[in-house]
N, C-alpha and C positions, 0 to 999 in steps of 0.2 A: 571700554566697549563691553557688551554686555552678548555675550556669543550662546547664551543657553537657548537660542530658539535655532539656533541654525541647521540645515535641512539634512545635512548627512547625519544630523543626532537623529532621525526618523528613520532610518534602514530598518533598525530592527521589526517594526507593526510591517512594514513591507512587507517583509522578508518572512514573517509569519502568514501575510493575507497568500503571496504566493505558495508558500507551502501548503496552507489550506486546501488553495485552489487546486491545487497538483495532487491532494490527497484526495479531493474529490473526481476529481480524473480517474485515479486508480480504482476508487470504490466504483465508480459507472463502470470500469471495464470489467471489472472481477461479477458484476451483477450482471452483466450481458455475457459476462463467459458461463456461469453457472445458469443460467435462464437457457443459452443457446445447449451445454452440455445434458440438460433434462428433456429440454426438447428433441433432440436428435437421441440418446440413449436413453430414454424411460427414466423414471423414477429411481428404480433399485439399482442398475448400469453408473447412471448417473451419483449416486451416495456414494459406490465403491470407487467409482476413480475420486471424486473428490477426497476420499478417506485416504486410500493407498498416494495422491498426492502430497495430502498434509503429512502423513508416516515419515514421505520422501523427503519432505523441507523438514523436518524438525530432525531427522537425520542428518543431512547437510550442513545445518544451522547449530548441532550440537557438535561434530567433528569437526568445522572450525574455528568453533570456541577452543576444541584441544591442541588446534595445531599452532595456536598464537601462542 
C-alpha cells in the first residue's frame, strides 16, 4: 500500500494558510489601531505614543530574553 498521499501528510500547507490568515488578522487590527490613534490624537500625539510603545516592547521583549 502506497500511503504518500494520505491527508494528515497535508497539516503542514494548513497549518501555514491558518497562520497566514491570523497574521492577517493582527495586521487589520494593528492598522485600525494606528489609523483610530491619529485620528483621535493628531499627528504628532499619535508618533509619540506609538514610539514610547515600541521603546516599551522591545524593553519587555529584550529582559525576557535575559531572564531565560
Amino acid at each position: 500500500m502506497n500511503f504518500s498521499h494520505a491527508p494528515y501528510k497535508n497539516k503542514s500547507p494548513l497549518n501555514n494558510v491558518d497562520r497566514e490568515i491570523r497574521m492577517g488578522e493582527i495586521r487589520l487590527k494593528y492598522v485600525q489601531l494606528m489609523r483610530d490613534a491619529h485620528s483621535f490624537l493628531g499627528d504628532e500625539d499619535a508618533n509619540i505614543l506609538i514610539k514610547e510603545s515600541k521603546d516599551i516592547w522591545d524593553k519587555l521583549s529584550n529582559s525576557q530574553g535575559l531572564e531565560v
